[in-house]
N, C-alpha and C positions, 0 to 999 in steps of 0.2 A: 545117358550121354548128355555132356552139355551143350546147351542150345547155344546157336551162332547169335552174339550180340550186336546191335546195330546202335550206333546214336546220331537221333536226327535235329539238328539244330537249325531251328524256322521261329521266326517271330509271328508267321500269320498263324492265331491258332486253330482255325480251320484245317489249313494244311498240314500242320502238324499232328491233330490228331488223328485226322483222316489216315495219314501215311502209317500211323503209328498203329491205328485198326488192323488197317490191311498186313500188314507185318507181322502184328501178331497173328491173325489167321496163319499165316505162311509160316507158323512155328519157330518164329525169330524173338529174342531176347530184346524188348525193345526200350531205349531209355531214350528224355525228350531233355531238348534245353531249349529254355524260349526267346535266346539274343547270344550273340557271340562269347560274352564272356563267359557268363553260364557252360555253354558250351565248352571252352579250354578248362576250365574248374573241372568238369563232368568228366570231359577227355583223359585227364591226368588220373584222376581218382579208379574211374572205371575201366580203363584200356580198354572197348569196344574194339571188337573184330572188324568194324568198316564205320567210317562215318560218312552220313548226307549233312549237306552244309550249305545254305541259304548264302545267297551273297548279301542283298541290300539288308542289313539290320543294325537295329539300337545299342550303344555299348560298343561297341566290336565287329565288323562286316568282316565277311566269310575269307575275303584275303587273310585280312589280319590274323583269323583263326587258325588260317591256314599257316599263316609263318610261326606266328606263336606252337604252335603242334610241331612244325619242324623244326623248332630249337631245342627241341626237349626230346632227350635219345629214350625215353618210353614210348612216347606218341610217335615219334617221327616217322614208324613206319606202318602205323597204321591207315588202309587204304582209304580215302579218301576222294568222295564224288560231292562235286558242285550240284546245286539245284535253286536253278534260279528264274524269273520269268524274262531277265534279259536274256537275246539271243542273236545278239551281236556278234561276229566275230574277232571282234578284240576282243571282247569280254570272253569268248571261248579260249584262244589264244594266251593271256593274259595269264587265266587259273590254270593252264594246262603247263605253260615254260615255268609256274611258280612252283609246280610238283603235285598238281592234284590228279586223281587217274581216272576221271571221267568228267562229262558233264553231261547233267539230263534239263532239260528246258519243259518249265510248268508253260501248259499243264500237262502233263502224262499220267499216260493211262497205266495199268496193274502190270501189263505184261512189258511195257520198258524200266519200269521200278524192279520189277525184279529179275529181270536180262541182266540189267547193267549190275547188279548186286552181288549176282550169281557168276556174272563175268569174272568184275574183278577179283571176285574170291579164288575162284578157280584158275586163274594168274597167279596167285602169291601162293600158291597150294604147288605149281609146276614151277615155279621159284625157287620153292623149297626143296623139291624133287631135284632141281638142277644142281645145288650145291653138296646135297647130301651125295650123289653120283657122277661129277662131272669136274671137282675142282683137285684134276693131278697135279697143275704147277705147285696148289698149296699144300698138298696130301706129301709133299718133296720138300717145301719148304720149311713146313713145320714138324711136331713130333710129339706124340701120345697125346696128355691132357693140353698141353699148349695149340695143338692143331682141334682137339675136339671143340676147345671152347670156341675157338676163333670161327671153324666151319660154322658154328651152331650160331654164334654174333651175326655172320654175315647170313644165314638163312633166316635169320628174323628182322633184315632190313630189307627198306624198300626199293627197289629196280627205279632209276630217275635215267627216263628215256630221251636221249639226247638227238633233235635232227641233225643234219649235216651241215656243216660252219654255226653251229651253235655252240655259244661259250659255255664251258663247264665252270671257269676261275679265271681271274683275270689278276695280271703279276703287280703284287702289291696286297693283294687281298687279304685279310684274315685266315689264316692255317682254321679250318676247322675238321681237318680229320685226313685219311687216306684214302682212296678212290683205288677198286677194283674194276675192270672191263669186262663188264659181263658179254656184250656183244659189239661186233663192230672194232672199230680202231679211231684214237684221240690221239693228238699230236700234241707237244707242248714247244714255245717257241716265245722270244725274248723281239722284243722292237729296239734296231738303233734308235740312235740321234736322229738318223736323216728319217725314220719310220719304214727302214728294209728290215725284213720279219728274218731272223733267226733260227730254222726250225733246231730243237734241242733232244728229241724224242718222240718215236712212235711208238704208240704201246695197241697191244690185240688183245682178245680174249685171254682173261685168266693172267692178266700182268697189272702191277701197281702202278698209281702215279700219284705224284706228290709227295714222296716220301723223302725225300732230302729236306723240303723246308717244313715236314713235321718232324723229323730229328733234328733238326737244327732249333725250332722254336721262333721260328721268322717268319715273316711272313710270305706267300709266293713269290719265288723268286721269277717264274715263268711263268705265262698265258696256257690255259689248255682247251683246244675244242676241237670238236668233231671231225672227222673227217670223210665219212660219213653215217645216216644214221644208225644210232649208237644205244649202248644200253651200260649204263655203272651202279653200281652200285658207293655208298660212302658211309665208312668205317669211323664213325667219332672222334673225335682225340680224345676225348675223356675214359672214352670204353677203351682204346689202344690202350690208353695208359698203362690202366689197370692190367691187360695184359701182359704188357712189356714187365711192369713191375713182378707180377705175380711168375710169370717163365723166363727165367733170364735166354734160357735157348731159343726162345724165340725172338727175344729184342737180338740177340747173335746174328741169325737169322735177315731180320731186319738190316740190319749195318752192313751185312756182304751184300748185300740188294744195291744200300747205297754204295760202297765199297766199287760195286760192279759198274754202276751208272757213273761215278765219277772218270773209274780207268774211262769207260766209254768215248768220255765229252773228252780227258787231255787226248785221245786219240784223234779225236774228230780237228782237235785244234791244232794239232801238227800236220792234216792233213791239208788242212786250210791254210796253214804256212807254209808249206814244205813241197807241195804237189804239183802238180803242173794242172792245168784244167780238165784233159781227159784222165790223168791219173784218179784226179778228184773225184769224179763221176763214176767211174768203174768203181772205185773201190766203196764209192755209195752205195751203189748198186747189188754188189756183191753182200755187203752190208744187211741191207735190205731183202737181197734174195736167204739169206740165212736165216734171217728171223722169220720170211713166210715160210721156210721147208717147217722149223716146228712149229708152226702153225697148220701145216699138212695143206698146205699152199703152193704152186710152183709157180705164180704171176705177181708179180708186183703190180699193186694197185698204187700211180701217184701223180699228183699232176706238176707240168713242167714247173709250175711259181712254186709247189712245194721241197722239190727237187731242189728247184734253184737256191731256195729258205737252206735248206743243210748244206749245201756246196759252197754258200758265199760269192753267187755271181747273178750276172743278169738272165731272165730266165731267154733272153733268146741265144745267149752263149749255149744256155742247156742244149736248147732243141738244134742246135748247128752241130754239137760233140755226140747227141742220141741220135741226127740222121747219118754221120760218119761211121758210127758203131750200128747201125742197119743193116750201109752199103757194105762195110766189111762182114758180114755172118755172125756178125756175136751175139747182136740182142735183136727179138722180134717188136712191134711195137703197133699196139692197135688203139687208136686212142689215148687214153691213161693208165695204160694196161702194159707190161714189160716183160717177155720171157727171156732169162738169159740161154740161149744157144751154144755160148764156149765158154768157160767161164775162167779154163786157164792163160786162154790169151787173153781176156780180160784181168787178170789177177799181174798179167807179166807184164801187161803194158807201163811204160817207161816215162818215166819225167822228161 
């Protein structure tokens, strides 16, 4: 059986061989770099099962390692733990929003080196687990060799855990791939002129986003973040490509996606024309209760300023048209939380 490979990239080399003993005792596969660059060279060449990764160092510090590994769809999803003697929490924060999945603070003893080792591994192992048995929307979406490769793509990339109101992309940004929602729900949403937010899209588990301005070749057209905390995974454009190119049924596939998202939005904007304010809201609403039923949901989780972002109004017009739909029995409403109670008088209500 082959042994689990670790690469641990430390310029002190006391600590490096130290760590590098102890690992091997614990029947691990171990390879050393002694500064950052070393380090990305080693990473590329070897794909190690997990790296530990020194922040302050000569050449190249551990950020930069860090982002160099994430631009490169080999490395990008290999796990990745900081080890550093700062223990700041900016410095924790910092490598954590950048994509790293731990951080251990020298000096540590035997039994946190290999907790956190054994953690993260055993993370990307129920990772894996999850997409092999849990992804119906795409098992529907796709078809024979064009769904196996794709499941297998996305079970070899990394889960990039997002808190709640934390940015995923911001519009304008470079297109670098499509985003899957592994858990949680991310909204995407456009700023006027005056800086009133637009909402354009909620997506849940096992739904796409970004997928307009990576068939189109543009750059994002929309902002995307959390709504609360979150989990995505992101699918390369280089690696889509390949797909798209190699199964035409699947780039098919792709297109009704967009196809469906665009009917979407001219709906949304006739309704923002066309409506009258509680028509607006109801059929938001109804909206929204549709896409939690398959999600095997029956509460809308949203709050009033997001509410207000898809309807195109001020968010205290919301909460004045969501206490009138209380007082009449239609919708229940506990916080940011919404059961629809009638849904055909809400569907019939009139301009």
């Amino acid at each position: 059986m082959k042994k689990t490979s670790v690469l641990i990239i430390e310029d002190n080399d006391h600590i490096r061989e130290s760590t590098a003993e102890l690992l091997g005792l614990a029947n691990y596969e171990v390879f050393k770099a002694k500064d950052g660059k070393q380090g990305v060279d080693f990473a590329v060449k070897l794909l190690p099962d997990i790296i530990l990764c020194d922040i302050t160092m000569p050449e190249l510090d551990g950020y930069g390692v860090l982002h160099m590994l994430h631009k490169t769809p080999e490395t990008s999803a290999i796990p990745f733990i900081f080890i550093t003697a700062k223990s700041e929490r900016l410095d924790y924060r910092k490598g954590m929003e950048m994509g790293a999945d731990d951080y251990l603070a020298k000096p540590f003893n035997d039994m946190e080196l290999m907790n956190a080792i054994e953690t993260r591994l055993n993370k990307k192992n129920k990772e894996k687990d999850f997409y092999s048995h849990s992804l119906e929307q795409i098992d529907t979406l796709l078809h024979q060799k064009g769904f196996e490769e794709l499941r297998d793509l996305i079970a070899e990339r990394k889960i990039r855990r997002i808190h709640k109101k934390q940015t995923v992309y911001y519009e304008d940004d470079s297109v670098n791939g499509i985003y899957l929602v592994v858990s949680g729900r991310i909204k995407t949403f456009r700023l006027a002129m005056d800086g009133r937010e637009l909402l354009t899209g909620i997506y849940h588990k096992e739904q796409y986003f970004g997928v307009p301005s990576f068939l189109s070749g543009q750059a994002y057209q929309e902002s995307a973040e959390a709504m609360e905390d979150s989990s995505v995974c992101l699918l390369p454009s280089e690696m889509i490509d390949k797909l798209l190119n190699k199964y035409p049924a699947v780039a098919l596939n792709f297109i009704k996606l967009l196809s469906n998202s665009i009917l979407d939005k001219e709906e949304q904007l006739l309704q923002l024309a066309y409506n009258s304010v509680k028509r607006r809201i109801a059929q938001i609403l109804l909206r929204l209760n549709s896409s939690n039923k398959a999600n095997d949901s029956n509460i809308i989780k949203i709050s009033r300023d997001d509410l207000a972002s898809m309807a195109g109004m001020a968010t205290e017009t919301v909460s004045r048209v969501l206490s009138d739909f209380k007082d009449q029995g239609l919708i229940e409403k506990t916080g940011s939380q919404i059961h629809l109670i009638d849904e055909t008088k809400l569907q019939n209500i009139k301009n």
